[in-house]
Backbone of each chain as ProteinMPNN parsed JSONL, in Angstrom:
{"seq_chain_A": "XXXXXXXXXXXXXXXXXXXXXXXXXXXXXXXXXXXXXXXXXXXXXXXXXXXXXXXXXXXXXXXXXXXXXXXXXXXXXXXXXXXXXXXXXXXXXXXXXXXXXXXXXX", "coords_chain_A": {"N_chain_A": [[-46.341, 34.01, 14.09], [-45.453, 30.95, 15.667], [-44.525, 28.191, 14.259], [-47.467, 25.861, 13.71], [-46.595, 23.23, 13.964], [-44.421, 22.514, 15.678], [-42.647, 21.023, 18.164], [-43.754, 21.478, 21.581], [-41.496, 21.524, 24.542], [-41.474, 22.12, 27.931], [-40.011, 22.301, 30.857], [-40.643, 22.755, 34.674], [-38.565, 23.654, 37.379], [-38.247, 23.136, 41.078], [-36.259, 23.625, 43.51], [-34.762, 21.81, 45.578], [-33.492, 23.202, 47.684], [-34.538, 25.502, 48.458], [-33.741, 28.457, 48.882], [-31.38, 28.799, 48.986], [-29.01, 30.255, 47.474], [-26.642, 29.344, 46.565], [-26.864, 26.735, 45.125], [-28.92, 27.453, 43.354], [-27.713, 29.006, 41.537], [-25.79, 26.697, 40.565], [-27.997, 24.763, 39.298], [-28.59, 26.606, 37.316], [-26.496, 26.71, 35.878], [-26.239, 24.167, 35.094], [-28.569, 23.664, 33.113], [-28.245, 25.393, 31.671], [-26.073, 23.48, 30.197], [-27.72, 22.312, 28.848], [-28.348, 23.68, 26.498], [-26.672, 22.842, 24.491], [-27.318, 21.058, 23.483], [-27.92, 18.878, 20.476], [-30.43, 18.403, 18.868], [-32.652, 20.393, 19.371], [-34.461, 23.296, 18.432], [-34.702, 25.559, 19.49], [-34.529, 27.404, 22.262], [-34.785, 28.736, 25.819], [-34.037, 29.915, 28.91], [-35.687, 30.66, 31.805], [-36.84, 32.716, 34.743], [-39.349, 33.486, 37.196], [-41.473, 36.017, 36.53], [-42.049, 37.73, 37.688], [-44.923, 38.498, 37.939], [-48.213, 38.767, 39.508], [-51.004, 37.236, 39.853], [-53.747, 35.094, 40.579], [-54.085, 32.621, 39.135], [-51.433, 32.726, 38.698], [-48.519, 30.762, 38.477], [-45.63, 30.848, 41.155], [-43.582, 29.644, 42.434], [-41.679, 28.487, 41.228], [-38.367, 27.714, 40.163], [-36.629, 27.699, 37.25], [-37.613, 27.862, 34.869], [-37.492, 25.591, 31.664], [-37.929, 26.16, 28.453], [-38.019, 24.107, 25.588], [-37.376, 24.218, 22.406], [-38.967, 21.87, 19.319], [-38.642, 20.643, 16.576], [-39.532, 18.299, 15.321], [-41.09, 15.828, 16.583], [-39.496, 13.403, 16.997], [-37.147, 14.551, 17.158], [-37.64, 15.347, 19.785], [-37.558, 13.271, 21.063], [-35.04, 12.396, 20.729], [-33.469, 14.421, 22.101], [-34.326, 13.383, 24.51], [-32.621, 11.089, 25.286], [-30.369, 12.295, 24.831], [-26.377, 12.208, 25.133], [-25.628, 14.527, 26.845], [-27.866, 15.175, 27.596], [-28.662, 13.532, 29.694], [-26.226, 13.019, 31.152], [-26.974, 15.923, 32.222], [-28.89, 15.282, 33.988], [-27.764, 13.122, 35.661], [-26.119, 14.609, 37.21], [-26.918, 16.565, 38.148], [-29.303, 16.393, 39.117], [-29.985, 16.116, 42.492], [-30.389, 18.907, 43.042], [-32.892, 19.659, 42.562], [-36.363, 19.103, 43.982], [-38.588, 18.608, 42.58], [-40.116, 18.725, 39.716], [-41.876, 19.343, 36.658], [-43.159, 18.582, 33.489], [-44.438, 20.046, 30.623], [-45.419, 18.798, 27.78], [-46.037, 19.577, 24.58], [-47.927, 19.956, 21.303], [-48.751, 21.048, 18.164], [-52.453, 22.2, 18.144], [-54.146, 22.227, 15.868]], "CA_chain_A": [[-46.71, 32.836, 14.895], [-44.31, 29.495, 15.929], [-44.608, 26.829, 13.442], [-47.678, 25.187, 15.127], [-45.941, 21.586, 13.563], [-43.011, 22.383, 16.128], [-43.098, 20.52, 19.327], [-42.673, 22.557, 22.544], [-41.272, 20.985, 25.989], [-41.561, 23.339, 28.668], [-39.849, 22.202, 32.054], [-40.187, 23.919, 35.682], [-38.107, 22.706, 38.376], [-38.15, 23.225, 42.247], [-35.226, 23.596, 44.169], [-34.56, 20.908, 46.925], [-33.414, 24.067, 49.511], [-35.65, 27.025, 47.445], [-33.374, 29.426, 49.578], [-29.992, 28.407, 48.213], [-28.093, 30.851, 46.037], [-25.531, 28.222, 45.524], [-28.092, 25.648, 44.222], [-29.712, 27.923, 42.063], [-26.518, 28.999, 40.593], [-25.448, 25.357, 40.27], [-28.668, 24.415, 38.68], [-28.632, 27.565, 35.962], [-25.091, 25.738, 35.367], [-26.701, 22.774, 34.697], [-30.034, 23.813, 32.649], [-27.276, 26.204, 30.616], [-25.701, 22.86, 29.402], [-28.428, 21.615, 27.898], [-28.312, 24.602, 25.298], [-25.724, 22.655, 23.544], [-28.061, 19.163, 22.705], [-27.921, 19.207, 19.093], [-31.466, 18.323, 18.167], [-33.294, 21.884, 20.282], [-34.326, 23.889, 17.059], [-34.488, 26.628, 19.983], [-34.82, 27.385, 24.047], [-35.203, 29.513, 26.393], [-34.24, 29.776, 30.506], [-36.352, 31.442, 32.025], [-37.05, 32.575, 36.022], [-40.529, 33.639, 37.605], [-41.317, 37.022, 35.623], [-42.503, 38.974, 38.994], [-45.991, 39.181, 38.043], [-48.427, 38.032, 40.405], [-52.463, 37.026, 39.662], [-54.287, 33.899, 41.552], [-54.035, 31.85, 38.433], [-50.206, 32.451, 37.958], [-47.556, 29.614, 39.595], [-44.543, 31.72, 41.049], [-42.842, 28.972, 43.402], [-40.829, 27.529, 40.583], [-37.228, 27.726, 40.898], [-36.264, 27.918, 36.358], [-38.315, 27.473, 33.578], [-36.518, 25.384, 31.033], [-38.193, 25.847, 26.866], [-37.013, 23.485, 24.413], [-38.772, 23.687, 21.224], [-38.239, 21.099, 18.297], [-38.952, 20.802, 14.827], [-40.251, 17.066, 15.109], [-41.486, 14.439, 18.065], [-38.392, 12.567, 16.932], [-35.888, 15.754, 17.764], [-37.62, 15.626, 20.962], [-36.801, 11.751, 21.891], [-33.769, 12.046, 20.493], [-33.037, 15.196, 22.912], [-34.475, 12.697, 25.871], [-31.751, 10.148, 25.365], [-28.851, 13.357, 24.44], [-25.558, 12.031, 26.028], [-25.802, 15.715, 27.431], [-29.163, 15.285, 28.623], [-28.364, 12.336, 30.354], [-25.521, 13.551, 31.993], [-27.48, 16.877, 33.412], [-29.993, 14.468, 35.169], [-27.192, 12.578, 36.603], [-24.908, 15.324, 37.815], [-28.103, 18.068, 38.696], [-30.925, 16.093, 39.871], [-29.809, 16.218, 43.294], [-30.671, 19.869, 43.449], [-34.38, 19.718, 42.713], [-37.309, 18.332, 44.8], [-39.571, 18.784, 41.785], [-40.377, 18.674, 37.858], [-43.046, 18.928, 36.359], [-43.119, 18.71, 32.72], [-45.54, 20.217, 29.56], [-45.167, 18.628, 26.118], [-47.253, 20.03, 23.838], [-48.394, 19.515, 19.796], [-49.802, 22.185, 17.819], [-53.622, 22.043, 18.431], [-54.598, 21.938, 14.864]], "C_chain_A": [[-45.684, 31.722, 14.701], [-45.112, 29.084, 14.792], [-45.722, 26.025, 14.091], [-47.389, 23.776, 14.623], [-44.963, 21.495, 14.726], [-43.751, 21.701, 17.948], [-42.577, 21.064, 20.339], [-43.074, 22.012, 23.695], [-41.246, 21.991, 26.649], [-41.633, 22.599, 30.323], [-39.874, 23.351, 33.116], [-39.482, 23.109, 36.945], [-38.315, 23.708, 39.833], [-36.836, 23.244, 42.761], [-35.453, 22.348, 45.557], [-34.599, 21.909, 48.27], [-33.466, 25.373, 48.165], [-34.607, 27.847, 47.869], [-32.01, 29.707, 49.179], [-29.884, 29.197, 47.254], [-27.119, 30.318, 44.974], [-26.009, 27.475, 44.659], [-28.527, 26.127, 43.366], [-29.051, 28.07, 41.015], [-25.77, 28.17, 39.856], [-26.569, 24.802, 39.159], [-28.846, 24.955, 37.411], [-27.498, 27.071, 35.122], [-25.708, 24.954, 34.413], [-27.657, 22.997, 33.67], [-29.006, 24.393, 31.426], [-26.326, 25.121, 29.745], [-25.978, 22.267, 28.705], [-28.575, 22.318, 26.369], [-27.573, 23.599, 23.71], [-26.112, 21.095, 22.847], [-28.368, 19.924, 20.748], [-29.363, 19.156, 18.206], [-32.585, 19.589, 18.738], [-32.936, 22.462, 18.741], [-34.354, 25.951, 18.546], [-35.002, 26.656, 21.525], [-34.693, 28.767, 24.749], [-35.361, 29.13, 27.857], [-34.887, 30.765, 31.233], [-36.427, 31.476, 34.111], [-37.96, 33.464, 36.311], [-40.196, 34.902, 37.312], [-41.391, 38.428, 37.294], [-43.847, 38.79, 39.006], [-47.114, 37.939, 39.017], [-50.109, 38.069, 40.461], [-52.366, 35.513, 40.539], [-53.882, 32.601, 40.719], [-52.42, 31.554, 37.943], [-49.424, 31.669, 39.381], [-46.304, 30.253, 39.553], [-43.334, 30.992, 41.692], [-42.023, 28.02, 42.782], [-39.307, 28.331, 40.529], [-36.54, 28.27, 39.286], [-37.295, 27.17, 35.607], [-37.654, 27.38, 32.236], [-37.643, 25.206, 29.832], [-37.487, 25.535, 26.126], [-37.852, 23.195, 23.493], [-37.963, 22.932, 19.853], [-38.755, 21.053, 16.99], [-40.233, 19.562, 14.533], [-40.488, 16.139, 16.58], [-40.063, 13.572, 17.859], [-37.348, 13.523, 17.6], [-36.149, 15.629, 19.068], [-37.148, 14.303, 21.667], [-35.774, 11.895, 22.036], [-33.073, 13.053, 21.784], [-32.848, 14.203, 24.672], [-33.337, 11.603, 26.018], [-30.098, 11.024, 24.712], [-28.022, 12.617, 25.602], [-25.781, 13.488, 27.185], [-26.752, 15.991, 28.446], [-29.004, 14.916, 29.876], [-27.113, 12.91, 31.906], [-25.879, 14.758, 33.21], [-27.904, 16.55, 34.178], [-28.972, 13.961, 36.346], [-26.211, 13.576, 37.85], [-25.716, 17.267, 38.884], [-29.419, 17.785, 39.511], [-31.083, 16.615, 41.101], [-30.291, 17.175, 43.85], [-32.23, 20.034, 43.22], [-35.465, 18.494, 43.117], [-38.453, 18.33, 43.779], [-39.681, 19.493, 40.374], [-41.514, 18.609, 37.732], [-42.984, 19.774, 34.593], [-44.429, 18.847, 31.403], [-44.907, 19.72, 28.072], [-46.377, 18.533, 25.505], [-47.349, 20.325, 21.738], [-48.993, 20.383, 19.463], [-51.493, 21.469, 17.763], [-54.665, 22.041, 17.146], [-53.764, 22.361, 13.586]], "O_chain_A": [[-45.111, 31.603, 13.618], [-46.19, 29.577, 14.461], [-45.326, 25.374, 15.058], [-48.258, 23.015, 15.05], [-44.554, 20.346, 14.895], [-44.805, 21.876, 18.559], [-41.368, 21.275, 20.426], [-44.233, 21.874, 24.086], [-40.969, 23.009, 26.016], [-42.67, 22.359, 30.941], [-39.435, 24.483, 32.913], [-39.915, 22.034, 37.361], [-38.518, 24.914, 39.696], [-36.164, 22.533, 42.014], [-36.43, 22.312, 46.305], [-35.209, 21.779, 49.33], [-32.676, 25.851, 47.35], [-34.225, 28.284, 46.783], [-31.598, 30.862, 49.067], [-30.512, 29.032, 46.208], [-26.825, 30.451, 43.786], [-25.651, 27.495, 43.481], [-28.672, 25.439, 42.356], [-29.314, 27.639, 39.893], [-25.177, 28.486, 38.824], [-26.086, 24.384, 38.107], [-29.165, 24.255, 36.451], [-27.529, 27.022, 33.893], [-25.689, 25.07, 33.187], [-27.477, 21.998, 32.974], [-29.013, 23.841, 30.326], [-25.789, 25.555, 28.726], [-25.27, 21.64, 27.917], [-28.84, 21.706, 25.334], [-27.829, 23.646, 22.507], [-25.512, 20.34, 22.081], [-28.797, 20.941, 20.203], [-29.477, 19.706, 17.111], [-33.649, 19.409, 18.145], [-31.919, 22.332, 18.06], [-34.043, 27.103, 18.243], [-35.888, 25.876, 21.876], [-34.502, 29.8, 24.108], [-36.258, 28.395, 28.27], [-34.39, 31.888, 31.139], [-36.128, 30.471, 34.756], [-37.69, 34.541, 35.78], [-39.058, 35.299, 37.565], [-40.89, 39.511, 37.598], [-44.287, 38.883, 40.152], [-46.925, 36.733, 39.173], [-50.568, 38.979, 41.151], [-51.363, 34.965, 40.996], [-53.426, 31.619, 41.307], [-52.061, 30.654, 37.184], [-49.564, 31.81, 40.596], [-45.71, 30.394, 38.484], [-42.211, 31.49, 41.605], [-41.628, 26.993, 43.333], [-39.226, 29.512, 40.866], [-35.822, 29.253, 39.472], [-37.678, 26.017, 35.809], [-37.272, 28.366, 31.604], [-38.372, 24.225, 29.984], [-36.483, 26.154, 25.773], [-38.756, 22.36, 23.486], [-36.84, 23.203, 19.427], [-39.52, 21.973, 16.699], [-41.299, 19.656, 13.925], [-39.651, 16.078, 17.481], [-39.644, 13.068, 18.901], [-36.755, 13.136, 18.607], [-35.169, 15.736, 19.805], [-36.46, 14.297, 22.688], [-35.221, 11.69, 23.117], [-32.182, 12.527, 22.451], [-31.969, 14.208, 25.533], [-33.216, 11.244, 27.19], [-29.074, 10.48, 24.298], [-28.513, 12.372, 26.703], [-26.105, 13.254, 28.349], [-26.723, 16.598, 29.517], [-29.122, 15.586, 30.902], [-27.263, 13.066, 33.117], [-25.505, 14.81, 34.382], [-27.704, 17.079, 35.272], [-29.119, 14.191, 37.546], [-25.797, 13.264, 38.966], [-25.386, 18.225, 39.582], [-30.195, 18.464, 40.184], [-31.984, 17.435, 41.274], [-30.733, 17.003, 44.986], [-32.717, 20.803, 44.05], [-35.445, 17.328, 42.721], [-39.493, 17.951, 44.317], [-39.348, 20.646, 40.099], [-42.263, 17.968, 38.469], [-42.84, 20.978, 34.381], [-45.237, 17.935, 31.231], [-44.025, 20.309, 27.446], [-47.365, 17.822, 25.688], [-46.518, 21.059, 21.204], [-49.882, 20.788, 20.213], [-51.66, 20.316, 17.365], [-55.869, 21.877, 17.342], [-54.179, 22.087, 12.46]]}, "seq_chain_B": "XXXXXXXXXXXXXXXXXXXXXXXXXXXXXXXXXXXXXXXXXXXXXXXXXXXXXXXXXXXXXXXXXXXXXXXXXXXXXXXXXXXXXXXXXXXXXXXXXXXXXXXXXX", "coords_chain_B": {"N_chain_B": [[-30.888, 29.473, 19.816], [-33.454, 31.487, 21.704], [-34.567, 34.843, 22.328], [-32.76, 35.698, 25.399], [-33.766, 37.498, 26.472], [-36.839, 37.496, 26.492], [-40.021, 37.452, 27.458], [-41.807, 35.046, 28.265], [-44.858, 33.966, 28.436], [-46.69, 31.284, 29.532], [-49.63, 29.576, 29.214], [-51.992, 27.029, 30.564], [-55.204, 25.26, 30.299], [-57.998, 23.816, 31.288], [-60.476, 22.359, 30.841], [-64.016, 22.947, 31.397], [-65.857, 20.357, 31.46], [-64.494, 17.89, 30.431], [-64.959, 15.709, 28.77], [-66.61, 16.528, 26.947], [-66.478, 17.303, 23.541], [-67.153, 19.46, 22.042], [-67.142, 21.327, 23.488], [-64.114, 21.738, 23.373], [-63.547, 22.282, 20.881], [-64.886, 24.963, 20.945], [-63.361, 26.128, 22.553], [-60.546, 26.116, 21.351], [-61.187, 27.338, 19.287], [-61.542, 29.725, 20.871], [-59.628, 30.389, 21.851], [-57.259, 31.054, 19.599], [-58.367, 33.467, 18.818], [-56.78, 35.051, 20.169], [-54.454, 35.154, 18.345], [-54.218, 37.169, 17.227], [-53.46, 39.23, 19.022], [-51.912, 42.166, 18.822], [-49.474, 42.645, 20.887], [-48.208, 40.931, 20.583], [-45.265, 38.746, 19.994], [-44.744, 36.198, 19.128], [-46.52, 32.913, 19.017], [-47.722, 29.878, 20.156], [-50.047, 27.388, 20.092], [-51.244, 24.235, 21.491], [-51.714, 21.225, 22.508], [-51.636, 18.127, 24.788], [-49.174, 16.067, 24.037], [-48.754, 13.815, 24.13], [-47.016, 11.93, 25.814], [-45.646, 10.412, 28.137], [-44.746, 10.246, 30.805], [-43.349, 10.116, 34.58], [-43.086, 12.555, 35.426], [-44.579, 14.115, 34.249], [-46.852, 16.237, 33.214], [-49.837, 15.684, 31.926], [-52.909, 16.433, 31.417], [-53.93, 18.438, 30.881], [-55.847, 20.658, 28.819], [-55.733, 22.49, 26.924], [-52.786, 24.304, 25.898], [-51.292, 27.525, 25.74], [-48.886, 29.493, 24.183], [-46.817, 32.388, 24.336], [-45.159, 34.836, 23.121], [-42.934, 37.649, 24.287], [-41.718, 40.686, 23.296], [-41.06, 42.302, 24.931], [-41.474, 43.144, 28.539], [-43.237, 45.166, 28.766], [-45.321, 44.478, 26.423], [-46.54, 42.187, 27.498], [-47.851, 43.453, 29.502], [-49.954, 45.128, 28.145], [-50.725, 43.741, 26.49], [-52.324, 41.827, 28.394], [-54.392, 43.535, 29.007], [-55.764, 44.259, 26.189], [-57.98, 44.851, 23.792], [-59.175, 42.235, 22.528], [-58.014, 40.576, 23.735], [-59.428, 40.341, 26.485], [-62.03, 40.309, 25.516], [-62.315, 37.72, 24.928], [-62.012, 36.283, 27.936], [-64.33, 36.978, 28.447], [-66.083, 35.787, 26.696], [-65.375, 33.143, 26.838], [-64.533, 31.955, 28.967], [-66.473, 30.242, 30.704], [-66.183, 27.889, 29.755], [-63.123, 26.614, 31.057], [-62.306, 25.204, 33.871], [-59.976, 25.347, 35.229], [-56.876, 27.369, 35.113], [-53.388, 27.562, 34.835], [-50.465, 29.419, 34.659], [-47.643, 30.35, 33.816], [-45.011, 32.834, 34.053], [-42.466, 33.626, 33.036], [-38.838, 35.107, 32.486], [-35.853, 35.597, 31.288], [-33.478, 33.861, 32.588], [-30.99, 34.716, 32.757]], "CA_chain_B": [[-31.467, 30.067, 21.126], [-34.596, 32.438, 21.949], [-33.042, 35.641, 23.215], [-32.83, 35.481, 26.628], [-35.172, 39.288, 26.504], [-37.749, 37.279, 25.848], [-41.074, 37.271, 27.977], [-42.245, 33.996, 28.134], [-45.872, 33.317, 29.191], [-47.472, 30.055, 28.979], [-50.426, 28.909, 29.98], [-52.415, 25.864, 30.424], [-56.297, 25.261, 30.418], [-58.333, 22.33, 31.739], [-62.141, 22.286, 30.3], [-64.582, 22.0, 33.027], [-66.207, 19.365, 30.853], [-63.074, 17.401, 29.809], [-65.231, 14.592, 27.709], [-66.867, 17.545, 25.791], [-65.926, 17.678, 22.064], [-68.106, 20.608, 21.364], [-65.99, 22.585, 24.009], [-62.799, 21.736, 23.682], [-63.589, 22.846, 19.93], [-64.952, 25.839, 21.457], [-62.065, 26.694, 23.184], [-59.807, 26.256, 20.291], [-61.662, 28.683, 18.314], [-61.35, 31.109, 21.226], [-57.653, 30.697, 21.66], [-57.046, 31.42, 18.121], [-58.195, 34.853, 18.562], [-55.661, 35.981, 20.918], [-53.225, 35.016, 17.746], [-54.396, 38.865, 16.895], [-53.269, 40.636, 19.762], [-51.054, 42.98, 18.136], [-48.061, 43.004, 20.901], [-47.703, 39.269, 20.922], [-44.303, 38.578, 18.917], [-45.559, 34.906, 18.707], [-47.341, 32.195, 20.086], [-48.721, 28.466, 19.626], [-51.494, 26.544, 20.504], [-50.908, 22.918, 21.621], [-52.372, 20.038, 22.822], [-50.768, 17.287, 25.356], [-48.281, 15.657, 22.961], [-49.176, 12.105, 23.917], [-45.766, 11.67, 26.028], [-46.106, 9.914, 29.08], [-43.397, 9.547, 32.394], [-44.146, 10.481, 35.965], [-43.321, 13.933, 35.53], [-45.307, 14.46, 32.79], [-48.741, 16.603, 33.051], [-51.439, 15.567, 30.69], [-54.637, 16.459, 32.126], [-55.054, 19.924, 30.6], [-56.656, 20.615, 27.379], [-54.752, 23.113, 26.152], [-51.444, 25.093, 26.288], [-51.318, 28.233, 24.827], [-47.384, 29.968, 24.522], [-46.873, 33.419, 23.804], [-43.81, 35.313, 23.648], [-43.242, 39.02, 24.05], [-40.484, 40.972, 22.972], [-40.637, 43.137, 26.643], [-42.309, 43.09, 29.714], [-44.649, 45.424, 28.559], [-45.73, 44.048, 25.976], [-47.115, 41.373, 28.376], [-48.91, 44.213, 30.058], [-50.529, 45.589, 27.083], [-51.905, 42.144, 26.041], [-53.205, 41.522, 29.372], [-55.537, 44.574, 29.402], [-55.976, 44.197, 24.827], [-59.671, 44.325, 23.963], [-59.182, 40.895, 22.432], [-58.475, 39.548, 25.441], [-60.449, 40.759, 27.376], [-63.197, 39.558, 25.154], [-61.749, 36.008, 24.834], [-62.157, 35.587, 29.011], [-65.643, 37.042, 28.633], [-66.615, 35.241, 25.956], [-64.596, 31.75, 26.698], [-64.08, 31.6, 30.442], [-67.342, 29.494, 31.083], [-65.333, 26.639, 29.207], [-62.563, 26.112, 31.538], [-62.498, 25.079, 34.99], [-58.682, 25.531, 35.986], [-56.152, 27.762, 34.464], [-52.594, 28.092, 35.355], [-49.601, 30.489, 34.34], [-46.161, 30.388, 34.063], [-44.499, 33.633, 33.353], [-40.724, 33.57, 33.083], [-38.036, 36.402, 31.946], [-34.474, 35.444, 31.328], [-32.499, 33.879, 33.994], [-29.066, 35.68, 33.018]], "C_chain_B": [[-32.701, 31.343, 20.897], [-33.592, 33.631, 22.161], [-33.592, 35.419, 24.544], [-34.08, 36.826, 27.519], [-36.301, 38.689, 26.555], [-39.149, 37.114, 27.088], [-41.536, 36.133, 28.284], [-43.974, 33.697, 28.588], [-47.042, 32.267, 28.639], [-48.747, 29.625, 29.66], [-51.216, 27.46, 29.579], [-53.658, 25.94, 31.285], [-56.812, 23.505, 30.779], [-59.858, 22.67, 31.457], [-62.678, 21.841, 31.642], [-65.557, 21.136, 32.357], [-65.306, 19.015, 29.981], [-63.846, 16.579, 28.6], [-65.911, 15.523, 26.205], [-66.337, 17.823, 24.246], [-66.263, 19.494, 21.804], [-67.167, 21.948, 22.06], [-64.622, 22.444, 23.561], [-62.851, 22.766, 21.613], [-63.595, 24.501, 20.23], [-63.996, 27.0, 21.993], [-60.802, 27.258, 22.634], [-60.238, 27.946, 19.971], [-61.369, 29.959, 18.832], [-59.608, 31.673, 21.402], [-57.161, 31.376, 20.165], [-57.453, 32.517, 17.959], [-57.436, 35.673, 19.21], [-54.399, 36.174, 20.096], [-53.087, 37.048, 17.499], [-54.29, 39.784, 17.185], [-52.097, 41.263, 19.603], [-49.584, 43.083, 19.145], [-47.843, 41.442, 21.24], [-46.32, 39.448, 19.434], [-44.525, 37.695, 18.589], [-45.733, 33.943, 19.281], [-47.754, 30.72, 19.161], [-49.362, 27.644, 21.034], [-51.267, 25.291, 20.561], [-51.935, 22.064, 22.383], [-51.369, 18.807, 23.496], [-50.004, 16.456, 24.331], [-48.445, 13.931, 22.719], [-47.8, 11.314, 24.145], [-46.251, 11.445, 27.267], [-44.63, 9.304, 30.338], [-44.639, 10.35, 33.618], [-44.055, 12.058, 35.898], [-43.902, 14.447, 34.694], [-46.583, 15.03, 32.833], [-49.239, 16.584, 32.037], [-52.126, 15.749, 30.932], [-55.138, 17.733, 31.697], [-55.157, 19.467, 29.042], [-55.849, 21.503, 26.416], [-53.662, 24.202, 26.546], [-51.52, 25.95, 24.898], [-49.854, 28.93, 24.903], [-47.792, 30.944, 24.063], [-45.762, 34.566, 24.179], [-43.951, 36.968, 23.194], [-41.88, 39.345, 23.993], [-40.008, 41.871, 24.495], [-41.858, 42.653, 27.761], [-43.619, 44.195, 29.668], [-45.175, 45.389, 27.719], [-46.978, 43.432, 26.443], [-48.456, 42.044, 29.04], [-50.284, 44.32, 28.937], [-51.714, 44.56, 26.829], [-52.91, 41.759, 27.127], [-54.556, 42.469, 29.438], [-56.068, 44.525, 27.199], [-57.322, 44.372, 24.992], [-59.845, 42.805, 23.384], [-58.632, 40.166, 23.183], [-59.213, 39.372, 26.484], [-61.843, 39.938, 27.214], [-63.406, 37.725, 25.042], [-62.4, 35.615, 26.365], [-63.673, 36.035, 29.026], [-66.264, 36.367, 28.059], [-66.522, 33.47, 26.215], [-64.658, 30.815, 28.436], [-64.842, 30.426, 30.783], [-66.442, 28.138, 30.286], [-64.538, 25.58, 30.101], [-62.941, 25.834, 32.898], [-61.204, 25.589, 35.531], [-57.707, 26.511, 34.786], [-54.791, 28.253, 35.383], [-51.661, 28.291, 34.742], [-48.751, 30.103, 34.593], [-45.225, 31.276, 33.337], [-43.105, 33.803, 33.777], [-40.161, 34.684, 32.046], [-36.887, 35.515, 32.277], [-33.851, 35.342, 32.325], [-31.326, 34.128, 34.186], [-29.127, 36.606, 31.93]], "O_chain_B": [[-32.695, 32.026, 19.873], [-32.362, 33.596, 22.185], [-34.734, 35.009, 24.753], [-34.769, 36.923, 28.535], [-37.159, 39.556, 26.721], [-38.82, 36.122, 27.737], [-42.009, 36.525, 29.351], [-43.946, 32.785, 29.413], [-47.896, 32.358, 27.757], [-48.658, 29.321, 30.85], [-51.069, 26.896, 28.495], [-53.668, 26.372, 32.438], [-56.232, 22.434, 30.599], [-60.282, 23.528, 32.231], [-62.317, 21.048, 32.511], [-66.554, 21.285, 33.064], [-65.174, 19.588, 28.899], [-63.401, 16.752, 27.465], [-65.781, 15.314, 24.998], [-65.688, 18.857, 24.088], [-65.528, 20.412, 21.437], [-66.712, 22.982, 21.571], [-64.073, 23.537, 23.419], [-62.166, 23.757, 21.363], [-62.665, 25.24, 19.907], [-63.944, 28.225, 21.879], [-60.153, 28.24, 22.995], [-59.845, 29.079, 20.25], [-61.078, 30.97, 18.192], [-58.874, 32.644, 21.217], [-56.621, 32.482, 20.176], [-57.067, 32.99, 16.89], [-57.354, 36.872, 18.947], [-53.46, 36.876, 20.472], [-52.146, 37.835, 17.604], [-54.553, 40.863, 16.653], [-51.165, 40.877, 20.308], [-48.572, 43.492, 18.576], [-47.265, 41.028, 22.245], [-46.417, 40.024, 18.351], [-44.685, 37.772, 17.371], [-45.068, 33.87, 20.315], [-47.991, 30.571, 17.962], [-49.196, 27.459, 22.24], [-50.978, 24.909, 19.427], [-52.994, 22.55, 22.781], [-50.375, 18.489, 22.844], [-50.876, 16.161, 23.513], [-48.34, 13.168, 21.759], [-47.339, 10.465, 23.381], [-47.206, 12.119, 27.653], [-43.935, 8.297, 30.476], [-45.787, 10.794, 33.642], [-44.985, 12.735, 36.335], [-43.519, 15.581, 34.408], [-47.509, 14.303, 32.474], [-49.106, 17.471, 31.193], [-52.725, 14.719, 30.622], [-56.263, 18.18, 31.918], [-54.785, 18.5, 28.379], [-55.425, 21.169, 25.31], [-53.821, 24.894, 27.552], [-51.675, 25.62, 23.722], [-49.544, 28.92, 26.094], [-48.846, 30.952, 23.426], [-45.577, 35.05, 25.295], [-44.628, 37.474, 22.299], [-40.977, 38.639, 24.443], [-38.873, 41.997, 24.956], [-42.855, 41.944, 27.624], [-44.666, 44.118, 30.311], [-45.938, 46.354, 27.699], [-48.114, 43.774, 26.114], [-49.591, 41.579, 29.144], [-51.336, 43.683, 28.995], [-52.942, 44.548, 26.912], [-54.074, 41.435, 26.892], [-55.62, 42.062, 29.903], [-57.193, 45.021, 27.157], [-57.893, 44.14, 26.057], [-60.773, 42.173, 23.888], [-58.879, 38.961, 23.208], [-59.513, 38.399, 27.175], [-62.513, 39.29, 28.019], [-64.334, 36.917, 25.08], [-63.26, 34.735, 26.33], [-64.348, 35.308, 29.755], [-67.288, 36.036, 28.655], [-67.399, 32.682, 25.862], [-64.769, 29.648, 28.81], [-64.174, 29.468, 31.173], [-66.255, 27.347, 31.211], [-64.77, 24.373, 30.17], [-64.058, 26.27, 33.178], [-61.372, 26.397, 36.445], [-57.907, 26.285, 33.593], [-54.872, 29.029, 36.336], [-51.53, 27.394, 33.909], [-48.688, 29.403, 35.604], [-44.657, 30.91, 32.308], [-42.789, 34.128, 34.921], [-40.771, 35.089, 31.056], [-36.852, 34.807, 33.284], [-33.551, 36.296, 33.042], [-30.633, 33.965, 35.19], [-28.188, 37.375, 31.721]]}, "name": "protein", "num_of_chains": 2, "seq": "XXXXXXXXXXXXXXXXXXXXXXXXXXXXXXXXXXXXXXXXXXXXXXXXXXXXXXXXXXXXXXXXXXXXXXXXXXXXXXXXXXXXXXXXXXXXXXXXXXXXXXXXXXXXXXXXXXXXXXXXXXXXXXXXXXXXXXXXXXXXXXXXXXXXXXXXXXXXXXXXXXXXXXXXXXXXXXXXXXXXXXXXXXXXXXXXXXXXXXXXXXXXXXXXXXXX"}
């Protein structure tokens, strides 16, 4: 079992034009440079597995896991020059975020 | 880094009595027996982190992660008898549950 002390972010983004090969490819760019933020004790890119129940959400575009050690690793990740830079230079390509941060549950 | 092999499936629960103590306890307890399903490689149990922007969902109760070393793994677990028994036993709890299963995007 994870550490449940470790704190785990878990972005999914949308594509602006879903249909776009270029965009997607551009965006995996982009999501792939976040690997290199120094406070991520570990991650994981991920794209919709195939499988397909009522309860599962398939219309997401990359599923970005960044898990941290401490709530501080994770600020500190939110203000990464690196970070910073992906937002500014990637946003463009997605119409939608929607972000889980989550605390072990006991 | 994770390896990129890695299964990913996360989900996220919403109590259909959110003010409920007694459930959300409830709920816990039942999550915590899926730690036992033998092809899980590993998993945690969380709780909204108490992080707050616009893209930010807080409204569920709990997020459960759980990583598999293959894709059928994933299977396996889905059909487990301790899972099985978890949604028979637990289900009346939630009201909403939704999925996000991701596999390696390179």
């Amino acid at each position: 079992m994870l550490s449940q002390t470790l704190f785990v972010h878990h972005v999914y983004f949308w594509l602006a034009t879903p249909g776009s090969k270029e965009d997607h490819a551009k965006l995996l760019e982009g999501i792939k440079t976040l690997i290199e933020v120094p406070s991520i004790k570990s991650c994981h890119i991920g794209v919709p597995a195939g499988t397909n129940r009522d309860v599962i959400e398939t219309s997401y575009a990359f599923s970005w896991l960044a898990l941290f050690d401490t709530r501080e690793q994770q600020d500190a990740y939110q203000v990464d020059p690196i970070h910073l830079k992906f937002v500014e230079n990637y946003a463009h390509l997605w119409s939608k975020v929607v972000v889980y941060d989550s605390v072990g549950a006991y």
